[in-house]
N, C-alpha and C positions, 0 to 999 in steps of 0.2 A: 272508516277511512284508513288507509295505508300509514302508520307511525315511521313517516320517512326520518331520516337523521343526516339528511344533506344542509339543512341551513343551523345545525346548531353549531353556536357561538360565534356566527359569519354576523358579520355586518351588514344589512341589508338597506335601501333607501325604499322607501313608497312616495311613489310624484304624483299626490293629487289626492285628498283627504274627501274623494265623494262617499258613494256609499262602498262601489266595491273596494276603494283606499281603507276604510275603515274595517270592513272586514278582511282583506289581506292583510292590514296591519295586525291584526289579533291573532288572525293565522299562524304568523310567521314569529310570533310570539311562543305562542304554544311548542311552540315547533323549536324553540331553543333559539329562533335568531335575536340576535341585536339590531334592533328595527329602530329607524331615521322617518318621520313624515315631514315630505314637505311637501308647503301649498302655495303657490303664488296669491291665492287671497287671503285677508287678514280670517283666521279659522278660530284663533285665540280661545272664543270667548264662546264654539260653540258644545253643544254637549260631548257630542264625539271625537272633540279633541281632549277634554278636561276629562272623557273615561278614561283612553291612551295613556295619558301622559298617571294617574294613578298606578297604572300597570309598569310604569316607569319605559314609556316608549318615549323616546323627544319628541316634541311638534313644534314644527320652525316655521311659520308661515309671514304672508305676507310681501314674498319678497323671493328668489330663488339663488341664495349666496353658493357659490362655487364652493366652498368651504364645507356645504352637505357631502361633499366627495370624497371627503380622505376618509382613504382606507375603506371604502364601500367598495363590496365585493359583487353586489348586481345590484337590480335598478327593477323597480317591479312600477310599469309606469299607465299612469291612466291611458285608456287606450286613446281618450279626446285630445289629447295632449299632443302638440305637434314635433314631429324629430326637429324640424328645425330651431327650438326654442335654444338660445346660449346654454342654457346648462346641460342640456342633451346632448348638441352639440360637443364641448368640452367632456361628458362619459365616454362618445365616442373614441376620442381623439385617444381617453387614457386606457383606452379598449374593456371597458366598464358592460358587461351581458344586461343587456335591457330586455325585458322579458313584460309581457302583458300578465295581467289576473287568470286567462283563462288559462295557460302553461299551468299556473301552479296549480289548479285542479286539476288536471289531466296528471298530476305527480302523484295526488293524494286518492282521487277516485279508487276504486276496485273493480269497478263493473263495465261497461260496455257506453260509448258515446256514441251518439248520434249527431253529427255537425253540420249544421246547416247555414250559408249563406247564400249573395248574389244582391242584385243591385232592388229590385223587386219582388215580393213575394215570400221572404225569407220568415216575417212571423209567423204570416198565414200556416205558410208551410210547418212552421214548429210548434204552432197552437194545433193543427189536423192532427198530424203524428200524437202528439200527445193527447189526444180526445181517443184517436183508437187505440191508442195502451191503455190507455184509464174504463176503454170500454170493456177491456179482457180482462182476465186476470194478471198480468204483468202491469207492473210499476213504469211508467215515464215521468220524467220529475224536468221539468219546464225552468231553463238558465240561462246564463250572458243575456248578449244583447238586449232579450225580450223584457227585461228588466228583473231578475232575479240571480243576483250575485253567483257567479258560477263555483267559486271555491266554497262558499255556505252550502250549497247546496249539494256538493261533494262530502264532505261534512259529515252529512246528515244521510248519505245514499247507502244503501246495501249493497252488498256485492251481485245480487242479484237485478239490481234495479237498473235501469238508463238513464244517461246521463243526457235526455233532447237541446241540444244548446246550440242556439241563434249565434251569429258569430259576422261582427262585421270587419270590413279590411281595417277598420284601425287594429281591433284584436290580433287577424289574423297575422297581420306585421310583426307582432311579439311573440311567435310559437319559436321553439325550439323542436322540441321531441311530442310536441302534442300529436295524437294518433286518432283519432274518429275510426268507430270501426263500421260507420257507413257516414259516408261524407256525401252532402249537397249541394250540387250548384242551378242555383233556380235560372237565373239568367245574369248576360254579366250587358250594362248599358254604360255609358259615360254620367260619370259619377264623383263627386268629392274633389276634383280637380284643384280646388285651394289646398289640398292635405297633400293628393300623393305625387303635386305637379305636373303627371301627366297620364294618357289613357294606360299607357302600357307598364307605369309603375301600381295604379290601380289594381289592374287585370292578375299582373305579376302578385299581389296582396292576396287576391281571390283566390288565386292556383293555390296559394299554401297550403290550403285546406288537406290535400290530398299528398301531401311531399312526404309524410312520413309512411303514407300508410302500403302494408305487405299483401302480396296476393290471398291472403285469407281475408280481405277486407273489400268494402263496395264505396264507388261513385258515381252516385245519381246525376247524371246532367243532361240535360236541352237538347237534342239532336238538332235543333236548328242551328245550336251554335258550336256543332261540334270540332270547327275548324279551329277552335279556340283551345283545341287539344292536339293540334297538330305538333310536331318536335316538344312533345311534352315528356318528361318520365314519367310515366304512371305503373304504378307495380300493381294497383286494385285492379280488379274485378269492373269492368264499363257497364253501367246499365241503364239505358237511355229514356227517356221518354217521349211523347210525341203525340200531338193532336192532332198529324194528319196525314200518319204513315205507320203501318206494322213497325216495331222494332223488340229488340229482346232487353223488353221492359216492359212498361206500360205505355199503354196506347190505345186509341178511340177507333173503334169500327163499325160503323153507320152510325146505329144510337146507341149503342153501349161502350162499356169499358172492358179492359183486361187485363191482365196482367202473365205475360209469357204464352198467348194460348189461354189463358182461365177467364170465364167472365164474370166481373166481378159485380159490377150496374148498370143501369140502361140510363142515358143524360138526364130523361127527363127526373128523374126520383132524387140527383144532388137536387140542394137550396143554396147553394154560393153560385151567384150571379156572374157573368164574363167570360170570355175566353181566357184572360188571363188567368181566373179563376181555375179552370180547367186543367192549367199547367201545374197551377201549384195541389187540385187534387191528384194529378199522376203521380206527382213527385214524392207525394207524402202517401197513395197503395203502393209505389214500390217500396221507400221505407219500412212499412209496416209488415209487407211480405217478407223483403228479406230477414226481420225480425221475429218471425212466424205468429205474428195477430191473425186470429180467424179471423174467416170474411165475412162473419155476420156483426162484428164487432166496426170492422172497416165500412158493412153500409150502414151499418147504425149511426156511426161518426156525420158521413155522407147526406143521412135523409136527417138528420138535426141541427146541423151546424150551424151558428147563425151567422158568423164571421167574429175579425177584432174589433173592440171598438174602436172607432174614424175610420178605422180603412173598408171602406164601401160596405158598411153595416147597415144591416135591417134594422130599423126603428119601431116602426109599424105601418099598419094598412087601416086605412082610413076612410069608409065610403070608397070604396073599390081603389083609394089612390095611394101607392108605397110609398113609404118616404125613406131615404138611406140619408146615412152620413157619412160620409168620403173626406174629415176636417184633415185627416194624415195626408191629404193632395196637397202639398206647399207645392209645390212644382207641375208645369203642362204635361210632363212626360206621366207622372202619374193619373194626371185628368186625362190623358187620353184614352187610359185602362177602363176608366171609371166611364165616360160618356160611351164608350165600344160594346160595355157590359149590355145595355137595355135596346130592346127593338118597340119599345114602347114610346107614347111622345115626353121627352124631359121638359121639367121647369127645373132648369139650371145657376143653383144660388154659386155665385163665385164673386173674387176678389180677397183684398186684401195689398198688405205690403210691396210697393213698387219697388221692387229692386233693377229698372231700367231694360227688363225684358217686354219681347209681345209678347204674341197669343200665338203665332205664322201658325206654328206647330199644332197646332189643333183643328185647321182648316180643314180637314179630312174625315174628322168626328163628329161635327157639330150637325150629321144631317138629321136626328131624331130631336134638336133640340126645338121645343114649343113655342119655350119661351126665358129669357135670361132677365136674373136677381141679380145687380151689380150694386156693390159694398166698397166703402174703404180707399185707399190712397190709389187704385189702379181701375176704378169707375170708368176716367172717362176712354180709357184706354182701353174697355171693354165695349164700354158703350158704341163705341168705333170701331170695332170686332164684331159685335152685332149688327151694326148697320152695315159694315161690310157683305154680311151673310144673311140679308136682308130678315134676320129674327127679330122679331118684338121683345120689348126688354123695358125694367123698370128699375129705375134707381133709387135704392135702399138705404137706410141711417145704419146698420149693422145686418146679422143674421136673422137675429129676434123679430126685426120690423120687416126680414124677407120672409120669414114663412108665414109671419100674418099677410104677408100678400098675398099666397099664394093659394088659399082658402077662401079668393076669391075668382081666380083663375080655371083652376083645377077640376078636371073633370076624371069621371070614373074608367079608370084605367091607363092612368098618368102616373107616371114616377116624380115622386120632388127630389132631387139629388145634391146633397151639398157637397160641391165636389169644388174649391177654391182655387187652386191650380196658382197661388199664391201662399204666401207665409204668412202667418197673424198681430205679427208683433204691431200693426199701428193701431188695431182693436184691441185685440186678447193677446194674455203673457204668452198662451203658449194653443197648440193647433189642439190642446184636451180642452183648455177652457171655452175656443169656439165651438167645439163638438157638443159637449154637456148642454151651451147655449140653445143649440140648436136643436137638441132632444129635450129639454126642458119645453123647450117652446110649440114644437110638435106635439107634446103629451098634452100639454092646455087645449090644442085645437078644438 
């Protein structure tokens, strides 16, 4: 890594003791700052703060006293963290530089970024890329968002290696001088609307990806959505993709792919399911090209991949019948990716937590569905969805007691799709533990 000597002896604050808090605080340690943690929950007692404070870093948690501000020279803050909270608020006010975790990698790195975000698609997309570096001889080394600490893993990079790193609008809100030297925008939808209070301060998050970067550098994005670059500054290098027109990018020409003129696959030989699927592998052969990955390494990626897991993951095949797990669907906008993907008939396990939405939005997708698995606090509000759509449908105690149903159902050349289109919190802590439920349960069939 780069031995910068901009934060020594500066007084720094870290807002939010998770994991990237904890390794920025150690960071900025090394690095000669006078480091401040504060956590609005009680952290007191947990290991990562009783290492800290050994290294003589303070941990002040609990509580968010204004008093963490004097004489703080910047503000390195969880990207989950909302601006509007009082003590942010008040940095502002004393003109205090708030800066996310992934700025300070992009200070320390030596080698070349890769940034990718957008409202959909964004891991998939940063999990590909990094399957086809990993399939050549070049290093891609997998960070942010995707859940691996981006300044760790700056770290620990070569000068040779890439830096692939996921990047969502809370991050992007805190770049300063962060540069990607190929920036990704998968697609931009309405999103987060509690954080950035509106579409266009959103949108505005997303654009930053590409503010710093110089004509010697590339931006991958969506032709569909290209109006969304309209009165932009953009100094990179534009390169589009596209699933249903030439462009100078990537793009699908009857049954194959390409890339500028090159062909790269023919549809049938990917294994990632959907059209949205589609987008995110264009997105990720231009990245790879512009990074000069052969293209045996890019269809190698291509004919193996199985996907993330929850987000519309192969499980297995069963007596002729797939089963996927889609548990990362908390929301319709995702399920509609996921019901879009198969021309096969679905047994459709969904529900969960009612957060006072329907289904309206899904009225367009449901023509392949068989038959609908309804769960959880938003049952009968499916149930009603189904009969609306005159599908047969069975009402469920959990996930577990849906796929035992559905092994009764099911015939050869059926998809089971857990694709919830809802959040899990009134079953499971979190949308990994319905997944694993759900693969657990399939693996017993």
């Amino acid at each position: 890594m780069k031995n910068i000597t901009d934060y020594r002896d500066k007084k720094v604050l870290v807002l939010g003791l998770g994991k990237s808090g904890y390794e920025t605080a150690k960071l900025l340690n090394n690095l000669g700052a006078v480091v401040t943690v504060n956590d609005g929950k009680d952290v007191s007692q947990t290991e990562e703060a009783k290492e800290l404070e050994q290294m003589d870093i303070k941990v002040i948690s609990g509580h968010h006293p204004k008093t963490v501000l004097e004489d703080i020279s910047l503000i390195v803050k969880n990207p989950g963290i909302p601006y509007s909270i009082p003590l942010i608020q008040e940095a502002v006010l004393r003109h205090i530089p708030i800066i996310t975790e992934v700025e300070l990698a992009y200070q320390i790195n030596e080698g070349n970024i890769i940034g990718i975000t957008g409202t959909n698609g964004k891991t998939t997309v940063t999990s590909l890329i990094g399957d086809m570096f990993n399939q050549s001889e070049k290093t891609g080394l997998l960070c942010g968002n995707i859940g691996f600490v981006a300044s760790l893993i700056a770290q620990q990079a070569k000068k040779e290696d890439t830096l692939i790193t996921e990047l969502s609008s809370f991050q992007l809100m805190g770049i300063k001088a962060f540069r990607p030297h190929i920036a990704i925008i998968t697609n931009i939808y309405s999103a987060h609307l509690d954080y950035h209070g509106s579409q266009d301060e959103y949108v505005k998050a997303k654009l930053n990806i590409f503010k710093n970067q110089t004509p010697d550098d590339y931006l991958i994005f969506n032709e569909k959505q290209k109006e969304l670059l309209e009165n932009q500054k953009i100094n990179s290098q534009i390169i589009y993709f596209s699933t249903d027109k030439k462009v100078d990018g990537a793009y699908i020409d009857g049954n194959s792919i390409y890339f500028q003129g090159e062909y790269i696959i023919d549809l049938k030989d990917t294994v990632l399911p959907g059209a949205h699927n589609l987008e995110n592998i264009l997105a990720s052969i231009a990245a790879a090209k512009l990074s000069n990955i052969p293209n045996e390494s890019i269809v190698q990626t291509l004919k193996t991949f199985e996907g993330i897991k929850h987000r519309l993951q192969f499980v297995m095949n069963k007596d002729d019948v797939k089963y996927y797990n889609d548990s990362k669907a908390t929301n319709t906008l995702a399920t509609t990716f996921a019901l879009s993907a198969f021309n096969s008939p679905i047994h459709w396990l969904c529900g969960g937590l009612d957060r006072g939405n329907g289904f309206e939005t899904l009225d367009q997708h449901v023509e392949n569905v068989k038959h609908m698995y309804v769960y959880g606090q938003t049952s009968d509000k499916l149930i009603a969805f189904a009969k609306a759509h005159n599908i047969s449908y069975t009402q469920c105690l959990d996930v577990k007691d849906a796929v035992k149903k559905t092994s009764k159902l099911t015939e050869a050349g059926d998809v089971v799709l857990l694709s919830p289109a809802c959040a899990s919190w009134d079953q499971y802590p979190t949308y990994e533990v319905r997944g694993d439920d759900f693969i657990a349960q399939v693996k017993e069939l």
